[in-house]
Biopython code that builds the backbone (N, CA, C, O; Angstrom):
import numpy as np
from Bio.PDB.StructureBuilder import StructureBuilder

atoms = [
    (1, "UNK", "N", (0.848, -1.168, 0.000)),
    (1, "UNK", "CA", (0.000, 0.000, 0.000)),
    (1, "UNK", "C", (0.896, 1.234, 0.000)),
    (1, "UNK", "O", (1.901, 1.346, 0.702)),
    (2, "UNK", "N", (0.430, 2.164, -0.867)),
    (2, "UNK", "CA", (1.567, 3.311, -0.614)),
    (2, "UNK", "C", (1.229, 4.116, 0.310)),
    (2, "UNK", "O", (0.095, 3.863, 0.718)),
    (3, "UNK", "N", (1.823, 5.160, 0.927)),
    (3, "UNK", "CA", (2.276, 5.988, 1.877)),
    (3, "UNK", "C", (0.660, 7.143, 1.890)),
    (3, "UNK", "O", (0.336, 8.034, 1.105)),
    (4, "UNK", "N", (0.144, 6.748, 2.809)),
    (4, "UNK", "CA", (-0.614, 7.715, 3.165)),
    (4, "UNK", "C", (-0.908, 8.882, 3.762)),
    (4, "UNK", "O", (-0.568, 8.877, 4.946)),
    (5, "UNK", "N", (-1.562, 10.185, 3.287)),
    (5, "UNK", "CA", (-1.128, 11.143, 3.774)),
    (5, "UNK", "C", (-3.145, 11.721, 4.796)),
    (5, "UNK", "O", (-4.340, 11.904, 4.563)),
    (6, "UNK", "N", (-2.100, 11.733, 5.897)),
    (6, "UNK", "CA", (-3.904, 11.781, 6.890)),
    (6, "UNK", "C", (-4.298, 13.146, 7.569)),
    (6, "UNK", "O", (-3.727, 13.807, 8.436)),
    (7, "UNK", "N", (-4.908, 13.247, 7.209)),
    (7, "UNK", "CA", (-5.328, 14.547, 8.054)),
    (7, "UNK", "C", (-6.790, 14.210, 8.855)),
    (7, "UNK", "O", (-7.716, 13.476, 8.511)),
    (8, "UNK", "N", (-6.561, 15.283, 10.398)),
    (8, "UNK", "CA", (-7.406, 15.066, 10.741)),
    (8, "UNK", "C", (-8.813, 15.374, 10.474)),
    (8, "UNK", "O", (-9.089, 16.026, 9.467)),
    (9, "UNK", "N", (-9.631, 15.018, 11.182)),
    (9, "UNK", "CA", (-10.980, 15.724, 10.468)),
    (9, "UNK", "C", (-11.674, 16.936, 11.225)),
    (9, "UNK", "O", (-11.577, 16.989, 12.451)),
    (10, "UNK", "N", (-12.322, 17.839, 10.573)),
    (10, "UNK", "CA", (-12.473, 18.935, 11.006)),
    (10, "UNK", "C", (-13.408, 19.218, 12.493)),
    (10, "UNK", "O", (-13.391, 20.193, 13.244)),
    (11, "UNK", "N", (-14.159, 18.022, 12.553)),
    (11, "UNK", "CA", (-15.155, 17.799, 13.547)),
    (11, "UNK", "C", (-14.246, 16.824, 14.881)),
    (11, "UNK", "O", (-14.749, 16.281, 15.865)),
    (12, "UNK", "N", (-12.975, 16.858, 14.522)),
    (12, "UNK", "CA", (-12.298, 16.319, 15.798)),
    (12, "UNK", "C", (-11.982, 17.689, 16.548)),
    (12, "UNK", "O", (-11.879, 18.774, 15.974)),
    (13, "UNK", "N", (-11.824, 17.445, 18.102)),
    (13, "UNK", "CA", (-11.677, 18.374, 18.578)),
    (13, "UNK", "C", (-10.020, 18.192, 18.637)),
    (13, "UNK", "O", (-9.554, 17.146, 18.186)),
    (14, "UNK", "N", (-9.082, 19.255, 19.220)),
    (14, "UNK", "CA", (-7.715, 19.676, 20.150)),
    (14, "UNK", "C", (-7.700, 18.361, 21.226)),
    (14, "UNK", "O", (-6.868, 18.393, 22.132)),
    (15, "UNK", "N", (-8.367, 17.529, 21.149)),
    (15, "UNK", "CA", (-8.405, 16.768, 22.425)),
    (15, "UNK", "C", (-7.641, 15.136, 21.523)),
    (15, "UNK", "O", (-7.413, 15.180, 20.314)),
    (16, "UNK", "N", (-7.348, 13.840, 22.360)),
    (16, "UNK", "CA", (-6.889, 13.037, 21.974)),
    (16, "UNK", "C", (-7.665, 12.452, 21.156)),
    (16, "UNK", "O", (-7.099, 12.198, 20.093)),
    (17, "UNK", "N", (-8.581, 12.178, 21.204)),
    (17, "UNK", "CA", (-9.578, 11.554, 20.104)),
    (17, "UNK", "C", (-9.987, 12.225, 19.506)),
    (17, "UNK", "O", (-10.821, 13.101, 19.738)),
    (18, "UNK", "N", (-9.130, 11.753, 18.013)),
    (18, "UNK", "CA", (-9.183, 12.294, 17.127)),
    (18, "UNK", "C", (-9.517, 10.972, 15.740)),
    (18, "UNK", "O", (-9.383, 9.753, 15.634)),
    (19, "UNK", "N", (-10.075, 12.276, 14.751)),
    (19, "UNK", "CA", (-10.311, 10.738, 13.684)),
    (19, "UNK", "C", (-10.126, 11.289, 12.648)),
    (19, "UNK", "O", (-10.712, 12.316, 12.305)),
    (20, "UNK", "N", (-9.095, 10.558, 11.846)),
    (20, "UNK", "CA", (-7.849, 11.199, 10.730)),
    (20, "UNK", "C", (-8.900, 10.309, 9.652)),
    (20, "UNK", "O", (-9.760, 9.440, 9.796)),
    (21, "UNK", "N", (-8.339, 11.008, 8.585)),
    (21, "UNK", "CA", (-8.726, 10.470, 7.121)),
    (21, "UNK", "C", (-7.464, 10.726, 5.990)),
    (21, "UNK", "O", (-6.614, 11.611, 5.889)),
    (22, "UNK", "N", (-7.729, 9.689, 5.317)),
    (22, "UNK", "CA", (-6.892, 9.247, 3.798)),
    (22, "UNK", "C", (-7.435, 8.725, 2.709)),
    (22, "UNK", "O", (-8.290, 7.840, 2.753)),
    (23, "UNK", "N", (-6.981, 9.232, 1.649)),
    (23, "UNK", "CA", (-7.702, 8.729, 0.319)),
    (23, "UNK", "C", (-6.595, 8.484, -0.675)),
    (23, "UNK", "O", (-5.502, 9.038, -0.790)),
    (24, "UNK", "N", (-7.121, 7.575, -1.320)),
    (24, "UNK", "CA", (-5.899, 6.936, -2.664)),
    (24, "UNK", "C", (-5.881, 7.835, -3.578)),
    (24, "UNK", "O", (-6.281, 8.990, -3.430)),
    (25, "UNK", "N", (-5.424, 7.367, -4.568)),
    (25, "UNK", "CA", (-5.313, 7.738, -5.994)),
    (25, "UNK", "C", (-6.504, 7.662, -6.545)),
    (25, "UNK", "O", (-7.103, 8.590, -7.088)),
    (26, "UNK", "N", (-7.180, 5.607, -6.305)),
    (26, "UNK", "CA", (-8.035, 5.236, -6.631)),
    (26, "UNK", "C", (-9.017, 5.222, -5.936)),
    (26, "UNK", "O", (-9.596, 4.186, -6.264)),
    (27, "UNK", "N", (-9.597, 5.720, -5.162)),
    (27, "UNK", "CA", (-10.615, 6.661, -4.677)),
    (27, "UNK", "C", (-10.849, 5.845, -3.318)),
    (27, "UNK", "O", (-11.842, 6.033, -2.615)),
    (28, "UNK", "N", (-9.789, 4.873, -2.999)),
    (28, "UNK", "CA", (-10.326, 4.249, -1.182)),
    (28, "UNK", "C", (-10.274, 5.468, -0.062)),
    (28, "UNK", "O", (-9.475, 6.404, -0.084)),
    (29, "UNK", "N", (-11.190, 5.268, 0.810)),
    (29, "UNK", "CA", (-11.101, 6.306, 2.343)),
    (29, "UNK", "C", (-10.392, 5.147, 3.142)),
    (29, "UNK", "O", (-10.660, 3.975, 3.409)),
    (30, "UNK", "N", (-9.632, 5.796, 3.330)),
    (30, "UNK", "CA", (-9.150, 5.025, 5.161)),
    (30, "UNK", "C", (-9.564, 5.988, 5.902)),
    (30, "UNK", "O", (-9.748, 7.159, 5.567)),
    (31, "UNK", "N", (-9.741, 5.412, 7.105)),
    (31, "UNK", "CA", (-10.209, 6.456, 8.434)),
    (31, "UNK", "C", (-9.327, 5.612, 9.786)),
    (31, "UNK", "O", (-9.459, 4.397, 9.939)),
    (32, "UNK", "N", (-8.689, 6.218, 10.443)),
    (32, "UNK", "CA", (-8.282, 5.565, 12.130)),
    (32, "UNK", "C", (-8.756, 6.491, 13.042)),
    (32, "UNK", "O", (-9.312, 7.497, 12.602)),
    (33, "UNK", "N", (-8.650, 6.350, 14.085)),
    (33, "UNK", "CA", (-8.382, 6.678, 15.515)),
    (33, "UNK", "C", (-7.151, 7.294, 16.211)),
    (33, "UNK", "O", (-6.060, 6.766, 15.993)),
    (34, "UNK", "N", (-7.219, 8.288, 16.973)),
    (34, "UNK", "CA", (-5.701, 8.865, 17.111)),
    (34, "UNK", "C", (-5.424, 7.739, 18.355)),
    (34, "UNK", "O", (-4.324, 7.853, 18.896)),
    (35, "UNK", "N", (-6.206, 6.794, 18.799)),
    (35, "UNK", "CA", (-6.076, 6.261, 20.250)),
    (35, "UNK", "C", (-5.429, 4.736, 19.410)),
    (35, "UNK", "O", (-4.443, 4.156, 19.865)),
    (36, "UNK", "N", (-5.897, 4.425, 18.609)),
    (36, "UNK", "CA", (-5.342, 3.150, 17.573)),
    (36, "UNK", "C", (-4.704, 3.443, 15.954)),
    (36, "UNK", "O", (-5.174, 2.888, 14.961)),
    (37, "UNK", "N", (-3.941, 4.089, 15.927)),
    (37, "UNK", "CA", (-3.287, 4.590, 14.579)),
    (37, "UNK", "C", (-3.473, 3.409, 13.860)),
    (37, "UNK", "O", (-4.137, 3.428, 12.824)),
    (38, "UNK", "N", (-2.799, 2.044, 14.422)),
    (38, "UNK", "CA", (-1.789, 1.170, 13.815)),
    (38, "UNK", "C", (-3.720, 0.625, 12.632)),
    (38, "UNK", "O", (-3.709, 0.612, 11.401)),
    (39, "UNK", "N", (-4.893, 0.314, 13.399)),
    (39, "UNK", "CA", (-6.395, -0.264, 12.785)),
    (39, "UNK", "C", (-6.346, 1.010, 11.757)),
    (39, "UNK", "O", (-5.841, 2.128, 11.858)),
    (40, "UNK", "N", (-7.067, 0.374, 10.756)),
    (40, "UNK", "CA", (-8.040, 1.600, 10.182)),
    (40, "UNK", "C", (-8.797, 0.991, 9.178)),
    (40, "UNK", "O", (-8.611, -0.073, 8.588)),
    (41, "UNK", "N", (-9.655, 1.805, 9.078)),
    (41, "UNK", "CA", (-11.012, 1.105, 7.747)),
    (41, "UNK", "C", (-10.877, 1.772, 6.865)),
    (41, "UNK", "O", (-10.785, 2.992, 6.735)),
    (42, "UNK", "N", (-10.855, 0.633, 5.950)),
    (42, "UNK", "CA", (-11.149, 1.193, 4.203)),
    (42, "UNK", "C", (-12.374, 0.828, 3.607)),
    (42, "UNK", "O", (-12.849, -0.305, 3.680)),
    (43, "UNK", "N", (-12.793, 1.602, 3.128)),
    (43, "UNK", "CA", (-14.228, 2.046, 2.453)),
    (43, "UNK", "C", (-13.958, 2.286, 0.924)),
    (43, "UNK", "O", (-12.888, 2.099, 0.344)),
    (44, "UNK", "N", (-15.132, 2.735, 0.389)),
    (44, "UNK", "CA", (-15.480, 3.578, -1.117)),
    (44, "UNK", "C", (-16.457, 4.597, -0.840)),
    (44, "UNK", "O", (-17.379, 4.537, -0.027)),
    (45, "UNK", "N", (-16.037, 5.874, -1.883)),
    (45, "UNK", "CA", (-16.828, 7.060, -1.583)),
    (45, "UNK", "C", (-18.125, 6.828, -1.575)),
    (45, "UNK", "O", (-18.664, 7.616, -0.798)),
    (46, "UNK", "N", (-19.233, 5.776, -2.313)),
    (46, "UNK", "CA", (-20.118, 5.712, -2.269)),
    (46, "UNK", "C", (-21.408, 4.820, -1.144)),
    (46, "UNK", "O", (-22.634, 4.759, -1.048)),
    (47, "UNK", "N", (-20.042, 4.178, -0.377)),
    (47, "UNK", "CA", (-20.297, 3.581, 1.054)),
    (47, "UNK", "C", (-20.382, 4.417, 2.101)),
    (47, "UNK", "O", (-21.258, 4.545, 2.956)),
    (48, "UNK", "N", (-18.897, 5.222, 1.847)),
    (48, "UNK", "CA", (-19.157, 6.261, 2.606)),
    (48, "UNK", "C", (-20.078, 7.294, 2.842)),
    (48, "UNK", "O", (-20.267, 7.748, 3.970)),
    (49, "UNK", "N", (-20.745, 7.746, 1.690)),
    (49, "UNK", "CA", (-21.821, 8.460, 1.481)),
    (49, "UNK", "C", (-22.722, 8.135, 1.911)),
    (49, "UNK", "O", (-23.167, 8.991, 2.676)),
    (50, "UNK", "N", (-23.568, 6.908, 1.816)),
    (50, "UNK", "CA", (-24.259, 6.026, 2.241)),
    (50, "UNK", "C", (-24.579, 6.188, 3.914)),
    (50, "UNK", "O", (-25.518, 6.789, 4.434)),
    (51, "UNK", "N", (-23.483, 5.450, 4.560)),
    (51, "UNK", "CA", (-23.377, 6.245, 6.087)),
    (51, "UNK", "C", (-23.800, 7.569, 6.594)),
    (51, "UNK", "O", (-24.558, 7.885, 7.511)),
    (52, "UNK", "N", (-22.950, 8.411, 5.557)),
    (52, "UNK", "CA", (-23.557, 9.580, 6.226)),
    (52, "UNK", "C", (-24.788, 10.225, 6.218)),
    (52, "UNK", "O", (-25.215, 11.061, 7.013)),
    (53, "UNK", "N", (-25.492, 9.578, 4.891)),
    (53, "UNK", "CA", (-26.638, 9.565, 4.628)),
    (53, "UNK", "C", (-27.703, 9.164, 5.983)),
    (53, "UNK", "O", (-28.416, 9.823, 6.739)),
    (54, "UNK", "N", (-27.397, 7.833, 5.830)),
    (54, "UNK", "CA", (-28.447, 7.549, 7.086)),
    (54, "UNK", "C", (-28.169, 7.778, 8.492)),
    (54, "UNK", "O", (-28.984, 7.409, 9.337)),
    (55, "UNK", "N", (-26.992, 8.407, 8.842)),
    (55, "UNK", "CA", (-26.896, 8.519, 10.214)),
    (55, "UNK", "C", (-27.423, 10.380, 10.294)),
    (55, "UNK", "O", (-27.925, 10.916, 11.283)),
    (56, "UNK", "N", (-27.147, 10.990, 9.085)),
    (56, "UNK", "CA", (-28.143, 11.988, 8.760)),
    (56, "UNK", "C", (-29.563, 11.974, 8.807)),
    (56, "UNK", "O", (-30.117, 12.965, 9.282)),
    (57, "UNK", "N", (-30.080, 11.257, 8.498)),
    (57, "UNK", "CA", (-31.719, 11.094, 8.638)),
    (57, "UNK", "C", (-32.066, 9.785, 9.189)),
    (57, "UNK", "O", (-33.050, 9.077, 8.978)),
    (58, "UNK", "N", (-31.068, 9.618, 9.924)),
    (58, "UNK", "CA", (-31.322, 8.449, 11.779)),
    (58, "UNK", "C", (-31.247, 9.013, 12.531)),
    (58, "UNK", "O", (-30.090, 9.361, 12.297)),
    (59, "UNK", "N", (-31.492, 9.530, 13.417)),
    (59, "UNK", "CA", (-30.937, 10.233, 14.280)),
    (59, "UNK", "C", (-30.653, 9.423, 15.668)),
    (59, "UNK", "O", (-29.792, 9.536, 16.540)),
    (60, "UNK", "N", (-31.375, 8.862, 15.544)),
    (60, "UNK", "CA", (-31.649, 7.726, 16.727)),
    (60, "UNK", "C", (-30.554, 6.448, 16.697)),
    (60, "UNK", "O", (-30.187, 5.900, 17.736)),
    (61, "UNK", "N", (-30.139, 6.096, 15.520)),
    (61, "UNK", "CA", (-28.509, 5.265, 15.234)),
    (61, "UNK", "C", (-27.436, 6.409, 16.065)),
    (61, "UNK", "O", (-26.859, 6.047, 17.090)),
    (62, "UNK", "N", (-27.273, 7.626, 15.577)),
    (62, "UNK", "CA", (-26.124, 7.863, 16.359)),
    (62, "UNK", "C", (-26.117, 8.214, 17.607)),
    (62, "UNK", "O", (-25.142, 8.759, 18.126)),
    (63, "UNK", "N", (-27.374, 7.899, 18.324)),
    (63, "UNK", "CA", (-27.106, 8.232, 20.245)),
    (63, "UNK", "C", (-26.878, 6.909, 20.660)),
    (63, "UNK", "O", (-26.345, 6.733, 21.755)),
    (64, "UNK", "N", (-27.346, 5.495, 19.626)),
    (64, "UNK", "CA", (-27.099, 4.575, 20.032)),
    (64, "UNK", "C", (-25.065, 3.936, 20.678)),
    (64, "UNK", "O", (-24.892, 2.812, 21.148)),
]
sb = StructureBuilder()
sb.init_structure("model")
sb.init_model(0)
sb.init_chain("A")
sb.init_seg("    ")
for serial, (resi, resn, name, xyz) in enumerate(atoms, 1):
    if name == "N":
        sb.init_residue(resn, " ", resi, " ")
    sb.init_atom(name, np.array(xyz, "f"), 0.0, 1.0, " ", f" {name:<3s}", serial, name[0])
structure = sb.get_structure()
């Protein structure tokens, strides 16, 4: 895998938990944890979308 470049995300706070993002060439998301660098999930933009979709009009998934 080549060398990924992560930035955090804008909705992380100054605090330790934090949640970085990376994207390929070929359009994969990785996402980690600042508390577990070494894990991270890879996705596709249209999975990803997906998620945010319904945790957008769930509201009740994300207090779970």
């Amino acid at each position: 895998m080549p060398e990924l470049t992560w930035q955090k995300s804008s909705y992380s706070a100054e605090a330790a938990n934090c949640v970085y993002v990376a994207t390929t060439s070929t359009g994969t998301i990785h996402l980690r944890e600042s508390d577990e660098p070494e894990i991270a999930l890879s996705t596709t933009r249209d999975r990803m979308g997906a998620l945010i979709r319904t945790l957008k009009t769930n509201p009740s998934i994300r207090s779970a």
